[in-house]
C-alpha positions as CSV (number, residue, x, y, z in Angstrom):
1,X,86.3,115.7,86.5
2,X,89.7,116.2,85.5
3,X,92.7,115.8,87.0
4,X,93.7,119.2,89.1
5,X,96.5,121.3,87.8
6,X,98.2,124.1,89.4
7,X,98.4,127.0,86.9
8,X,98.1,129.7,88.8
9,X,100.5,133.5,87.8
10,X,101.4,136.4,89.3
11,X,99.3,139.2,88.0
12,X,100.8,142.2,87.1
13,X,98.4,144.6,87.8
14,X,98.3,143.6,91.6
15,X,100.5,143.3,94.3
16,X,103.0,140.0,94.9
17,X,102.0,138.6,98.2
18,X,105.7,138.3,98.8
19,X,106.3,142.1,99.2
20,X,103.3,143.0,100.8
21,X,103.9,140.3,104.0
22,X,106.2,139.5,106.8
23,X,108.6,136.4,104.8
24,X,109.8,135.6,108.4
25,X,106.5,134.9,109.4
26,X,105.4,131.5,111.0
27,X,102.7,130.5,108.4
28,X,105.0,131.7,105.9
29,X,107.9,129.3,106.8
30,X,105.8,126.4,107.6
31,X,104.6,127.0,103.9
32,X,108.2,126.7,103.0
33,X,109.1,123.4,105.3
34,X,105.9,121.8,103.8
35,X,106.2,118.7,100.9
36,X,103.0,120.2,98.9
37,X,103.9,117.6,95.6
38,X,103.7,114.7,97.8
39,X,100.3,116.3,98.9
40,X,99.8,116.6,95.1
41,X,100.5,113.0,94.6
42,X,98.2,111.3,97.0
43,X,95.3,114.2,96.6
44,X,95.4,113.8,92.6
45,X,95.1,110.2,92.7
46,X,91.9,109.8,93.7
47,X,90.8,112.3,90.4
48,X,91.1,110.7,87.1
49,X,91.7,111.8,83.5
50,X,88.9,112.5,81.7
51,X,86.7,115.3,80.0
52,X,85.8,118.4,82.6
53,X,86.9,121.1,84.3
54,X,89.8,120.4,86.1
55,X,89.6,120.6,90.0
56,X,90.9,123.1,92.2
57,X,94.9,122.7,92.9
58,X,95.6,120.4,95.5
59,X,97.7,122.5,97.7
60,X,95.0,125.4,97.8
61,X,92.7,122.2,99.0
62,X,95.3,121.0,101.2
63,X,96.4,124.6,102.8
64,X,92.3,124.9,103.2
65,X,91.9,122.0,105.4
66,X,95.4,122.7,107.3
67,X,94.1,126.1,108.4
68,X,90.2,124.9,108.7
69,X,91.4,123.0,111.6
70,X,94.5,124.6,112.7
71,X,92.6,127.7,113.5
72,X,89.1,125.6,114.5
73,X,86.8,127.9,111.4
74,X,84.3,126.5,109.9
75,X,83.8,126.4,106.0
76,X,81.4,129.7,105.9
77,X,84.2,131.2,108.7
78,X,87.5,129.7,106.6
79,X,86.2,131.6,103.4
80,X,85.8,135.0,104.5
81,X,89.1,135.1,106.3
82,X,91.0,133.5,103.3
83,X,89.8,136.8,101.4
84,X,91.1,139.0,104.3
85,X,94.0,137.4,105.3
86,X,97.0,137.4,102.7
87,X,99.0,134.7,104.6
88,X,96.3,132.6,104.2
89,X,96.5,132.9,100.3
90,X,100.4,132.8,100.5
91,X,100.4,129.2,102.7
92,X,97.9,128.0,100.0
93,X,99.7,128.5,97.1
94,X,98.7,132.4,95.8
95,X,101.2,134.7,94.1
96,X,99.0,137.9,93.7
97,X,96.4,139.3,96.2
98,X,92.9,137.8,95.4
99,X,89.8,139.8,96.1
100,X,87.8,137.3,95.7
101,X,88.3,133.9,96.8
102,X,88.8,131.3,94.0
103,X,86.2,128.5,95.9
104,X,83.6,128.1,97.7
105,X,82.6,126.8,100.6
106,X,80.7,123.6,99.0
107,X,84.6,123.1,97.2
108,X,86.0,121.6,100.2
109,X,82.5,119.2,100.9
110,X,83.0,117.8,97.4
111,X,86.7,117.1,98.5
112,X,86.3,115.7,101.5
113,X,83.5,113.3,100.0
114,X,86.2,112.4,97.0
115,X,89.2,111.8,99.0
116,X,89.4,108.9,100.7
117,X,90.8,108.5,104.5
118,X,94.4,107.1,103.4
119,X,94.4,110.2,101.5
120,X,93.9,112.5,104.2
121,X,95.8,111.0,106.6
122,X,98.6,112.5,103.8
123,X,98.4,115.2,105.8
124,X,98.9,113.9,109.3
125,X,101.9,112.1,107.5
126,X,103.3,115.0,106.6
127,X,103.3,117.2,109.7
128,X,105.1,114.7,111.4
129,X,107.4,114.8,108.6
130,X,107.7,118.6,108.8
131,X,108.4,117.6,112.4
132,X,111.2,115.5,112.3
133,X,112.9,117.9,109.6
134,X,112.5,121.0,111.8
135,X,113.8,119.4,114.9
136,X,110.8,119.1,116.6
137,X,110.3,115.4,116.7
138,X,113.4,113.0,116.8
139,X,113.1,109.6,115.6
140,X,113.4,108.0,119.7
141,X,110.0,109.8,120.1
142,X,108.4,107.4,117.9
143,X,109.5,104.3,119.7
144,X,107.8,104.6,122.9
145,X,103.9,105.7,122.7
146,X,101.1,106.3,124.6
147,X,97.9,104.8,123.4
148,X,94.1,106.0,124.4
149,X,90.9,106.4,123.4
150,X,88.1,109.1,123.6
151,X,84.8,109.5,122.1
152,X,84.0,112.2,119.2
153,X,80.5,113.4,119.5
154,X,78.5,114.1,116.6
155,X,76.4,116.9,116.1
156,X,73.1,115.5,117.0
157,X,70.3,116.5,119.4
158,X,70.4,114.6,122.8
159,X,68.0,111.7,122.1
160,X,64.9,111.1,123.7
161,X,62.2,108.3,123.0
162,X,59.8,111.5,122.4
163,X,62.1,113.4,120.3
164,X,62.7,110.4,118.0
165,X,59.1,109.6,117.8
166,X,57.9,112.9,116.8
167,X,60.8,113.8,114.6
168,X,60.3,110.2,112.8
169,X,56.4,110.9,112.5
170,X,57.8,114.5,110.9
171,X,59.7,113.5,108.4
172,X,57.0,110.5,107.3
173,X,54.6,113.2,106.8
174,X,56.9,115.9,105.0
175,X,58.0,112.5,102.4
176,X,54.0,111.8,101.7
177,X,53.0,115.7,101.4
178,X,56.4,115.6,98.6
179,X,55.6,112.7,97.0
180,X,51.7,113.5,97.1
181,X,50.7,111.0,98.8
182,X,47.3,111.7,101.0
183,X,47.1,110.6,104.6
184,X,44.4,109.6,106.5
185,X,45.5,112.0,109.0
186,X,49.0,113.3,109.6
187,X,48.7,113.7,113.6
188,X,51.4,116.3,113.3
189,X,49.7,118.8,116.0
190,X,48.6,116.1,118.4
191,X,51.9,114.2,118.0
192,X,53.9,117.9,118.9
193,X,51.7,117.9,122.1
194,X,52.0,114.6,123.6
195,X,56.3,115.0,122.6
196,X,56.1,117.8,125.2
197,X,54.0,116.4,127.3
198,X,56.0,113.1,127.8
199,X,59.5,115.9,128.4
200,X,57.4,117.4,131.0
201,X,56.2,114.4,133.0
202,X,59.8,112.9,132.8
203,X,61.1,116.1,134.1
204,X,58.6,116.1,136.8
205,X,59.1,112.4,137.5
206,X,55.6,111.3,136.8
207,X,56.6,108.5,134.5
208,X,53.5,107.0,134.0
209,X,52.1,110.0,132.5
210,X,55.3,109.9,130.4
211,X,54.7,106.9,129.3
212,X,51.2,107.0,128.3
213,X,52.3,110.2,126.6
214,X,54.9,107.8,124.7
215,X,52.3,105.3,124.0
216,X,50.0,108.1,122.4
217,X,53.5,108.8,120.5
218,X,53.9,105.1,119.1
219,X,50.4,104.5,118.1
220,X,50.2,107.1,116.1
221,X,53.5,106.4,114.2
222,X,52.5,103.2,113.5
223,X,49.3,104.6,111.9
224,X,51.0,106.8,109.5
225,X,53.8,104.3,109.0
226,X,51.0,101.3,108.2
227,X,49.1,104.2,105.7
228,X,52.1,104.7,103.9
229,X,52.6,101.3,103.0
230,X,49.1,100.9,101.9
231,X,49.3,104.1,100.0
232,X,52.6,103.0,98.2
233,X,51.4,99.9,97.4
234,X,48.2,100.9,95.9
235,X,50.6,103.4,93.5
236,X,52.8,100.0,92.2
237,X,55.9,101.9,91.7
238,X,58.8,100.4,92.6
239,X,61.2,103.6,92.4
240,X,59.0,105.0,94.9
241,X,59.2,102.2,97.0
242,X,63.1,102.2,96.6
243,X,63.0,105.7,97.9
244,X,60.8,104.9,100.8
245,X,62.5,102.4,102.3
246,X,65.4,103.5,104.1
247,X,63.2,106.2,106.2
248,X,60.6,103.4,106.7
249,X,63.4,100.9,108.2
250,X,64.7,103.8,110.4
251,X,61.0,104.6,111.7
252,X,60.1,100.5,112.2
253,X,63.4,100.8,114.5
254,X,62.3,104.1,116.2
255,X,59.1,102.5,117.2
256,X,59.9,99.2,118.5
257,X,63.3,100.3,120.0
258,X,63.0,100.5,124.0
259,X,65.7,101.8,126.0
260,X,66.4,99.0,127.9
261,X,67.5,96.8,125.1
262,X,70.5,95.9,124.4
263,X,73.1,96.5,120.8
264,X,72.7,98.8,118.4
265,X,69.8,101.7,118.3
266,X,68.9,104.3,116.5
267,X,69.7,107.7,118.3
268,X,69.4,110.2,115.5
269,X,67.7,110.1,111.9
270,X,70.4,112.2,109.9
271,X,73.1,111.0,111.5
272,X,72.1,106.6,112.2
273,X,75.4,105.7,112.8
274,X,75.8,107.6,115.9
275,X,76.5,105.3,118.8
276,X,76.3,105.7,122.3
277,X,79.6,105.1,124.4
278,X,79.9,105.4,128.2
279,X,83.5,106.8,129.4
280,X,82.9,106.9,133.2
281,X,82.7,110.7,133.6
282,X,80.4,112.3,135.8
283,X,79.7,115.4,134.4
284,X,78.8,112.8,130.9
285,X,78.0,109.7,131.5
286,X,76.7,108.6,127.6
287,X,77.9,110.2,124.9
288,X,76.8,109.7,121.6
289,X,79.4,109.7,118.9
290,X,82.1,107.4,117.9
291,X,85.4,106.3,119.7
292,X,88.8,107.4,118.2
293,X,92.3,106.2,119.2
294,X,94.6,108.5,119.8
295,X,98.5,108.0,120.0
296,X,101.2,110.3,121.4
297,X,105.1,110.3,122.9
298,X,105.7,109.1,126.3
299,X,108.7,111.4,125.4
300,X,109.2,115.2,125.8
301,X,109.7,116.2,122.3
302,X,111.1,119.6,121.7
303,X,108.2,121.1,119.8
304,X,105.5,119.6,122.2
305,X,103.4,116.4,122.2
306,X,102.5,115.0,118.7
307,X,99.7,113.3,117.7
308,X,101.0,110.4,116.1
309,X,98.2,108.5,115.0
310,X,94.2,109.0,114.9
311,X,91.8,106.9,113.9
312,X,87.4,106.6,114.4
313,X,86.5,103.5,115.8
314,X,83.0,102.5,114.5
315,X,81.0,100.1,116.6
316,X,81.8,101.1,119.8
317,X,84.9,98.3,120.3
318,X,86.4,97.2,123.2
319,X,90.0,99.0,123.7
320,X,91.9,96.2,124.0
321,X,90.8,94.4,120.7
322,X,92.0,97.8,119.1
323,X,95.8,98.0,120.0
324,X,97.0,95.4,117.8
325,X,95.5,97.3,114.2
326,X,96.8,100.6,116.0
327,X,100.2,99.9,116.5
328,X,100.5,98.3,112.9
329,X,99.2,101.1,111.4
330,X,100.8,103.4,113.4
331,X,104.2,101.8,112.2
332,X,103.3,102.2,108.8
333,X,102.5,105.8,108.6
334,X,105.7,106.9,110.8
335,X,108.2,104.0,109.6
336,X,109.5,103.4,112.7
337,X,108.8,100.4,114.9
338,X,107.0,100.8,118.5
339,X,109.1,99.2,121.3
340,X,107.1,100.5,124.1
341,X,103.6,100.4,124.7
342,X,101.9,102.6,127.4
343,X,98.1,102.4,127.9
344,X,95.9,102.7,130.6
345,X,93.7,100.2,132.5
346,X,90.9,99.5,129.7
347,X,93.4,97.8,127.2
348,X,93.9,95.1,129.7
349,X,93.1,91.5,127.7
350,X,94.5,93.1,124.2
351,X,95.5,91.8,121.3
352,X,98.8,93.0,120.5
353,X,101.4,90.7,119.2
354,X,103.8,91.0,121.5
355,X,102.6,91.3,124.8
356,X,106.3,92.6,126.9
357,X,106.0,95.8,124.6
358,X,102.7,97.0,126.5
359,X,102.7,98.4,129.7
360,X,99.7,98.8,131.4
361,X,98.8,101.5,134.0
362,X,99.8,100.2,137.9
363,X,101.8,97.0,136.1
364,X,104.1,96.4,138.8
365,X,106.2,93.1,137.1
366,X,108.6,93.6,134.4
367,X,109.0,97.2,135.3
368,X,112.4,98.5,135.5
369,X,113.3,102.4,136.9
370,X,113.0,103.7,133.4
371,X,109.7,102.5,132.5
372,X,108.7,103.6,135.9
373,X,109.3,106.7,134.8
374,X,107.8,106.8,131.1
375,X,104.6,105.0,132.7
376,X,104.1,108.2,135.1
377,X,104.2,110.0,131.8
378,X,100.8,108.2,130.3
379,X,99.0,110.6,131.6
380,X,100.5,113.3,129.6
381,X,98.0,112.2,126.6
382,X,94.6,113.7,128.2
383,X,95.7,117.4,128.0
384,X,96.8,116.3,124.0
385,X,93.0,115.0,123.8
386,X,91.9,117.7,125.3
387,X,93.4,120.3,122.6
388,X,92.4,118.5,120.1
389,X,88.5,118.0,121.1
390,X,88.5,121.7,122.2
391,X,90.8,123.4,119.7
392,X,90.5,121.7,116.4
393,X,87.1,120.1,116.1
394,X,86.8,117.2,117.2
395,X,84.6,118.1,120.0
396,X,81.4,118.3,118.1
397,X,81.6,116.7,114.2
398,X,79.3,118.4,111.7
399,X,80.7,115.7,109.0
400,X,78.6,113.3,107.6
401,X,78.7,109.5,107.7
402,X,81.1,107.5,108.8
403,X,83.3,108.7,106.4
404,X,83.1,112.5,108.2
405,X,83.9,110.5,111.3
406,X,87.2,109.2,109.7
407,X,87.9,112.3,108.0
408,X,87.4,114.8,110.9
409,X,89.1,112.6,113.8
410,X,92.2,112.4,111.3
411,X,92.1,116.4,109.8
412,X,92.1,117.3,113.8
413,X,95.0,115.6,114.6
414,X,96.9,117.5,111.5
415,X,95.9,120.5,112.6
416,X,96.6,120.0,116.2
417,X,100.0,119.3,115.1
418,X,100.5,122.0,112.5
419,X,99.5,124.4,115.3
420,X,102.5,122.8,117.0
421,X,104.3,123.5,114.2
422,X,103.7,127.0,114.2
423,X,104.6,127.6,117.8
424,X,107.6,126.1,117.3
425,X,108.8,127.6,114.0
426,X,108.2,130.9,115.9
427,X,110.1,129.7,118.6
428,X,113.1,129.6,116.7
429,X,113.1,132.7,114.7
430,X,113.2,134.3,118.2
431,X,116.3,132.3,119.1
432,X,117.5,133.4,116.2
433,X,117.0,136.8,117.2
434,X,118.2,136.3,120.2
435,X,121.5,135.0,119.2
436,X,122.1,137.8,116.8
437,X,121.3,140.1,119.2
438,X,123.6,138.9,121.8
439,X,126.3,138.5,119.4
440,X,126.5,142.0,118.1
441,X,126.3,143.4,121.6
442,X,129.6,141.5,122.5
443,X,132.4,143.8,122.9
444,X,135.3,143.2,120.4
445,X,138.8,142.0,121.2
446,X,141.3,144.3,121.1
């Protein structure tokens, strides 16, 4: 593909999208207070020059994943309200009223797959830069953070020996009926029988029924996972093979995985990287996901609490061994170096350089008045991870891969803070207002 260009006119046989909206509208000047050629820069540097069509510009691709997760839509959703909406079109770079929208909603998969996650985090980058322009964020609210983690659930059903076993044994047989391939016997209808069976014993707490029903399960797997084999063999092609193998090493792990084992299991089929993380809650005690760091002022800033930094965790790692990797790449996406350190209780035993910038939660040495005081302030990242998960996304990920993991934990945090953004810039007109208001109502002096 070639590299994407902005060529976009004003029609004159339609209406300007400046004289048909509100220009003191809060979309409208955030659109104004946004950098969109640095967007350019980064976004176009991962397309190179060649033969094609050129892509779509990058600041309709950029204002697309802005308001995807500003406004918590989904692709189908973020299409039909970009056609409805005109300051949609305006904030993505539109100079005439479309009709018809200019993508589709597969557009912003293939972009998502081609840029990278330095490249999106272009877009964190440059909310906090909108940030510190507008007044929102000052540069002493970079210097003292509060570091935690949370877990981002994937979309994925809640995983049960069962479920995996029968789903596994489904997609076996759906590969060998596409591929031709003739079973012995598919035990598709017994196999849905005993997976409902085993639910029903568990729920009734007659585990060794369940576990008979389970046994019923893995037998029969291994039947149709042994006939496969034999089957491909027999054929001798190796491209068949190739394509065969990474469903048959998922289904070897299915069967032979016990819930009692310990490190890494498979807990879905589409999504095998999905791990499963244990955060102390009582109403969800595993979740099944990945961990993401999340970093935030200990500060008060004027337009609210930031998200400073976000970034998926793969392999379920303990906190503390992530601080050090945090902080330095926290310092190089804001420019500004951390001097204090809040986390809570689960980073203790980190890895961070220099260990008299970290406070920990209940530290009681080293502690003067003020750090007293920013240390009763830790807490004041849950409600931030709380918007986020809720608001923007990153409570169930419908990404793919470990890449979708990067990408969404990262695109939520941008639109957490360009919603942020908005509020304040809205904010401020009405100040504005205000002191016009109150100025022209002031008696003059004789």
């Amino acid at each position: 593909m070639a590299k994407p260009r902005d060529n976009r006119q004003a029609d004159l046989l339609l209406a300007r999208l400046d004289q048909i909206i509100n220009m003191k509208h809060p979309l409208v000047l955030l659109a104004d207070k946004v950098d969109w050629q640095f967007l350019d820069r980064r976004f176009a540097s991962m397309c190179s020059d060649g033969p094609g069509q050129p892509g779509l510009p990058t600041r309709l691709v950029a204002g697309l994943f802005i308001l995807k997760h500003m406004e918590n839509l989904s692709d189908e959703m973020l299409c039909e309200r970009w056609v409805e909406n005109p300051y949609y079109q305006f904030f993505c770079g539109e100079l005439s009223f479309c009709h018809k929208a200019p993508f589709d909603r597969s557009s912003m998969t293939r972009w998502r797959q081609r840029l990278g996650e330095a490249e999106i985090e272009a877009l964190l980058q440059e909310s906090l830069s909108v940030a510190h322009k507008t007044g929102a964020l000052e540069s002493k609210d970079l210097e003292r953070v509060v570091v935690d983690t949370t877990v981002q659930p994937k979309a994925v059903a809640h995983p049960t020996d069962a479920r995996l076993m029968h789903r596994t044994l489904e997609k076996l047989v759906a590969f060998a009926k596409r591929e031709g391939i003739a079973l012995r016997q598919s035990y598709v209808r017994v196999a849905k029988r005993a997976a409902i069976r085993a639910g029903r014993y568990s729920h009734a707490h007659q585990f060794k029924r369940a576990r008979r029903a389970l046994k019923f399960l893995n037998t029969r797997l291994g039947r149709v996972i042994r006939d496969l084999n034999r089957k491909i063999k027999i054929r001798g092609e190796p491209e068949l093979d190739a394509r065969f193998a990474p469903l048959r090493d998922l289904a070897v792990k299915v069967r032979h995985q016990d819930h009692r084992q310990r490190g890494p299991k498979v807990y879905s089929l589409h999504a095998p990287e999905v791990e499963c993380i244990g955060k102390g809650k009582a109403r969800t005690p595993y979740e099944f996901g990945c961990k993401v760091s999340i970093v935030t002022p200990v500060t008060a800033p004027k337009g609210g609490q930031f998200v400073l930094h976000a970034k998926a965790l793969h392999g379920n790692p303990f906190d503390g061994h992530t601080l050090g990797p945090i902080i330095a790449d926290l310092e190089t996406l804001t420019g500004v170096e951390a001097h204090r350190i809040h986390v809570d209780k689960g980073y203790r035993g980190h890895n961070h350089p220099d260990k008299f910038r970290v406070f920990i939660s209940g530290q009681v040495r080293a502690v003067t008045a003020s750090i007293r005081r920013q240390m009763k302030r830790r807490a004041a990242v849950e409600p931030v991870i709380g918007h986020v998960k809720i608001d923007h996304r990153m409570d169930r990920n419908y990404l793919k891969g470990r890449e979708g993991d990067r990408a969404n934990a990262i695109l939520a945090a941008a639109g957490y803070n360009f919603r942020l953004l908005i509020r304040w810039l809205a904010e401020l007109l009405c100040a504005l207002f205000r002191v016009l208001v109150f100025s022209f109502r002031q008696p003059a002096i004789a």
